[in-house]
N, C-alpha and C positions, 0 to 999 in steps of 0.2 A: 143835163146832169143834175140828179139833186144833192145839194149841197149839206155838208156834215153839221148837224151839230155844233154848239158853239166849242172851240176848242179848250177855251180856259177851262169848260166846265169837265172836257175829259181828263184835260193834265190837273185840275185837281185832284179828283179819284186819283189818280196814276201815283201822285204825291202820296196821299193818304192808305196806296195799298201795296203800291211796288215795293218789291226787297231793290237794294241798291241795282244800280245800272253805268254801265257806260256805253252813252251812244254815239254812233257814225253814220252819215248820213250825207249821198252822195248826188247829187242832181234832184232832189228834191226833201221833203219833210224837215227842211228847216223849222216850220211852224211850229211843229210838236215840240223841239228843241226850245224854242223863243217861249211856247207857250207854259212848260213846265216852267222856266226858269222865274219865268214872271209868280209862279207858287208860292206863299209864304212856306218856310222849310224845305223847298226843293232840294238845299244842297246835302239833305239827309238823305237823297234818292238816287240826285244826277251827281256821279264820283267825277263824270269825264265826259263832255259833247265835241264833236270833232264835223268838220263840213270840209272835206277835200276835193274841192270844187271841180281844180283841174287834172289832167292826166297824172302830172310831175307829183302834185299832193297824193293823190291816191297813192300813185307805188310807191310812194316815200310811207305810206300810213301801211300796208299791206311788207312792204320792203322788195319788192318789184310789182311791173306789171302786168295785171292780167288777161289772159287773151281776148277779153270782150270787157268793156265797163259796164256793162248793164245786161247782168245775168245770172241767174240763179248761186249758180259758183261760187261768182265774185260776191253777191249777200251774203253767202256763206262764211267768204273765206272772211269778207268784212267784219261777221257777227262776231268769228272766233276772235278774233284780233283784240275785238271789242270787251270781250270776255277775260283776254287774257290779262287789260289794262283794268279793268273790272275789280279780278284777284287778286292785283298788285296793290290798287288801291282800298277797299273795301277794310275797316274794322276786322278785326281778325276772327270776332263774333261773328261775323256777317259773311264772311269770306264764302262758306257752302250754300247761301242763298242767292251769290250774286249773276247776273245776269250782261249777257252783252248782245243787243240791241242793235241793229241796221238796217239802211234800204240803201237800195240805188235804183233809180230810175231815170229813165228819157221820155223826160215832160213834151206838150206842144212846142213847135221850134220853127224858124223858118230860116231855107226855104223848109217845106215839110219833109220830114225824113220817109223814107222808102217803109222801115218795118210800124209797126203801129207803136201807139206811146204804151206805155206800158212801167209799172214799180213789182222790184222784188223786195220782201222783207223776210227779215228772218231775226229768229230769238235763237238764242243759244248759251245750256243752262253747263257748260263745263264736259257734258257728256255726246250729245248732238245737237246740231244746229239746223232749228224746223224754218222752213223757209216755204211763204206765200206770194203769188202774184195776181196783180191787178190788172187787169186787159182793160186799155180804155179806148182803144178805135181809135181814128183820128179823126181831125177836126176837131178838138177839144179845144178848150179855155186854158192856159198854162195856170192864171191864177186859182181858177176851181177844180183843177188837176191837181196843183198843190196842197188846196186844202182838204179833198179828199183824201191823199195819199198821208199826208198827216197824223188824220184819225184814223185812219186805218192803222197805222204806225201805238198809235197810242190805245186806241182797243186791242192788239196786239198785247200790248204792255198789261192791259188790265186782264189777259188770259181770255178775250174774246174774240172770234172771228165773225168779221163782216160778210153778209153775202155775195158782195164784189170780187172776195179774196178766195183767189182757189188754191189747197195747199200742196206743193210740191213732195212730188215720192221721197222717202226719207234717203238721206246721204247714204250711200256705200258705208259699215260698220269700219272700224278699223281695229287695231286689234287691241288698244287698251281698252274701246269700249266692247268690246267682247271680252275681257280679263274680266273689266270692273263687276259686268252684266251678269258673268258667272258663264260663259257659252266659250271661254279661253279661258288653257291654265296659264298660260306667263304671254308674255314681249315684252321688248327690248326697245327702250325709249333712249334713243342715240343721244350723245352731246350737243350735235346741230339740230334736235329737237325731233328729225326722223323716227317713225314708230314699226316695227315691223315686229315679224315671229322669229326672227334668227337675223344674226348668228346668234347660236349657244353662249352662252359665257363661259369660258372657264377660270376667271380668279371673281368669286362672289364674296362681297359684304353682305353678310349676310344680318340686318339688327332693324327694332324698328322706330330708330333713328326721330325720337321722340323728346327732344330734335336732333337734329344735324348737326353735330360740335365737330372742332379742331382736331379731338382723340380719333373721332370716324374716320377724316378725312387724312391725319398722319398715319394711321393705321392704314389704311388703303396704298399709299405711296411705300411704306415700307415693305407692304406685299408684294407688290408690282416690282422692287427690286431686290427683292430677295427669290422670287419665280421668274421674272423675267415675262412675265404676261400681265396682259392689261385687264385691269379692275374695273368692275361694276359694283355698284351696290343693288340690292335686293328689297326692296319691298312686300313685304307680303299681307295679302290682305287676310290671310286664315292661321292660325296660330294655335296650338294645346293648353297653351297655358293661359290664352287671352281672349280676350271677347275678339268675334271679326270684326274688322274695318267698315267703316261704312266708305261709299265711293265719294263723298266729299271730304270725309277724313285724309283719305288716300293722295287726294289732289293736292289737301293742303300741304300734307309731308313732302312730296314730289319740287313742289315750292322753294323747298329750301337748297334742291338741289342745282338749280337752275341751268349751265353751263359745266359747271362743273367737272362731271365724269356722268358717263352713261348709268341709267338706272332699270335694272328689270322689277317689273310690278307682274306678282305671280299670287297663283292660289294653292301653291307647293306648300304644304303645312308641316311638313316632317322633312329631313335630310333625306330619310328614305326616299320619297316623293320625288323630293330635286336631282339625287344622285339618277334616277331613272330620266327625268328629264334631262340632264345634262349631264350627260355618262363624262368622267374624267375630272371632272368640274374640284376645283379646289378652293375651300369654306373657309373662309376667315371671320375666327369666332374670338369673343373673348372664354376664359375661364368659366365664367358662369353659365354662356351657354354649351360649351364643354362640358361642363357637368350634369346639366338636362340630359343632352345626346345620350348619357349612358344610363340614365333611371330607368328601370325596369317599367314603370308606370306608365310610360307615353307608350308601351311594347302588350299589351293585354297584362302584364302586372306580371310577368315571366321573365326567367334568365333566358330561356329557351326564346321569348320571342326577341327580345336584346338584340341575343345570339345572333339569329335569323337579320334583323337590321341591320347590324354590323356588317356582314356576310354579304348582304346585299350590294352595299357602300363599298366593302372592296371589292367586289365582283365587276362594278360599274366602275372602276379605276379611280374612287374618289378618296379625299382626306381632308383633313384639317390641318388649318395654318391655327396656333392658339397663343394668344394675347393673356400675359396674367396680369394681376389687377390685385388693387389694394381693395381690403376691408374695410368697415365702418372704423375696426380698432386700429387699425392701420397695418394688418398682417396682410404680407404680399404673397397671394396664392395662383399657382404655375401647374402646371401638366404633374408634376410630384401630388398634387392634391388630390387627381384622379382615383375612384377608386381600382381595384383590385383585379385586371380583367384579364390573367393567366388562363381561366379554363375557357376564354372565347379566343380561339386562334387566328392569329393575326388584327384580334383588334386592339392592341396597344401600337402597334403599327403607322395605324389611319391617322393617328396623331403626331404633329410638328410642334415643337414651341418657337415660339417667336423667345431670342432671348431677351431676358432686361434692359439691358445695353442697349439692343436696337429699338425695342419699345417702349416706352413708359411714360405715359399722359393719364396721372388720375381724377380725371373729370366722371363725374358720373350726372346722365340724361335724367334722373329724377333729383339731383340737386338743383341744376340747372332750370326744371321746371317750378320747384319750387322757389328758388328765387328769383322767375319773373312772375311767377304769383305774388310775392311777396314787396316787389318793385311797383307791380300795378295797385297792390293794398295803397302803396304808399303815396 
């Protein structure tokens, strides 16, 4: 077996060119771990190194066990894991660059094991997680198994693959990475983290939650018991009034949600849009975007095409739950602020207020932004 390179000299590079990482690393490539760490400035790179040796560590690191320790999956399921300790940790700068990093493999051992030695690794940037393996025959050296499986680990990191490492068919899509990718218009990313295409929602927040304040989340609770149905919030990556989302933007929002309440992440850019995808669905807006919904302007600049969106909206059984809200001057404006909408029948209708009584939290998400701009000036 010819032996790698010296290692310090890859986990330098690795230092000097990785976006942040956290690694895990299971039956083997400690070295890479040892050898970065030994970096002047590694802890600008390595957020988290994790070695779950035994059975009991690993599914405590994954949070059960999986049905093989050493296979493709399990890198996989490793890398995200890796990824998602990565996000938690990372600079909030740094957060859509960050990376999460693993292998697992079964080094030479005795007695000799039946299938051959072999490491799986695998990178994974938030979206998928690419994952290679190393076929080393048996009768190998454990110690020049290791150090091979190392560099490979860490050329890996530097965005290069070795000729040893053959790289596994990509994961089955799921459906936020087909939302993010453009190839899905919505799913449904459950409370226990579960991601699928349904159910539908039918009580949507619909905001983009720029951040996630106290107002969203009592807003949400007063929905849920005023309809009697359970709340999602809405994500959307495409928007009329706003530039689209990039897919690390999107992740980070998604962040603040954590446990919370389930979140759909969709590319529904109009109520129109969403009413068709989720016929019956009931919209909890505030005021202001109550007030968009009816501008002719998002409609080809016509009362006629309004008309026609409205129309639609109730046609699909849907409405508005609406939230009024204070002004800069402090005037509190309510579904009375609405304009004028007698010659569209039945779109005065489509709209509910939420009274004052039940709601009233005036926080607003570009204050809030502002002053932790203003917090980190300081």
């Amino acid at each position: 077996m010819d032996l790698p390179p010296d290692l310090n000299t890859l986990a330098s590079r690795v230092v000097a060119q990785s976006p942040p990482v956290a690694m895990v690393v299971a039956g083997a490539a400690s070295s890479a771990i040892a050898s970065l760490l030994s970096q002047p400035g590694s802890s600008r790179v390595v957020l988290d190194a994790q070695i779950p040796y035994s059975r009991e560590s690993l599914a405590t690191y994954l949070g059960s066990l999986p049905d093989s320790l050493c296979s493709v999956q399990t890198a996989r399921l490793l890398a995200w894991q890796a990824w998602y300790r990565a996000r938690r940790l990372a600079p909030a700068n740094q957060k859509a660059a960050c990376l999460g990093v693993a292998c697992t493999a079964a080094l030479a051992t005795l007695p000799p094991r039946r299938g051959s030695d072999r490491a799986h690794l695998a990178l994974c940037d938030g979206l998928t997680a690419r994952c290679f393996t190393a076929n080393m025959g048996h009768g190998g050296v454990r110690q020049d198994q290791e150090l091979l499986v190392s560099a490979h680990l860490l050329r890996l990191m530097l965005q290069q693959t070795d000729p040893g490492l053959v790289p596994e068919p990509d994961e089955p899509p799921n459906a936020l990475g087909e939302t993010l990718a453009g190839t899905r218009e919505w799913c449904h990313i459950h409370a226990d983290g579960r991601i699928s295409d349904s159910p539908a929602p039918g009580l949507v927040i619909s905001g983009s939650f720029n951040p996630l304040h106290a107002g969203h989340v009592h807003l949400a609770r007063v929905a849920q018991k005023r309809t009697g149905l359970q709340a999602v919030f809405e994500l959307t990556l495409t928007n009329p009034d706003k530039p689209d989302l990039a897919a690390s933007q999107m992740l980070s929002r998604m962040e603040a949600f954590g446990r919370l309440m389930a979140v759909v992440v969709s590319r529904l850019g109009t109520f129109e849009a969403k009413a068709k995808a989720w016929p019956g669905a009931t919209f909890v807006v505030g005021i202001d975007t109550a007030l968009r919904v009816v501008q002719p302007r998002f409609y080809g600049g016509t009362r006629a095409g309004l008309a026609t969106a409205l129309g639609n909206l109730k046609d699909q059984g849907c409405r508005f739950l609406v939230a009024g809200r204070a002004t800069e001057t402090g005037e509190y404006r309510t579904l009375a602020d609405l304009p004028d909408l007698s010659d569209i029948p039945g779109a005065r209708g489509l709209f509910e207020e939420i009274p004052e009584g039940e709601f009233r939290l005036d926080l607003s998400s570009t204050d809030i932004r502002s002053n932790l701009v203003t917090s980190r000036a300081d």
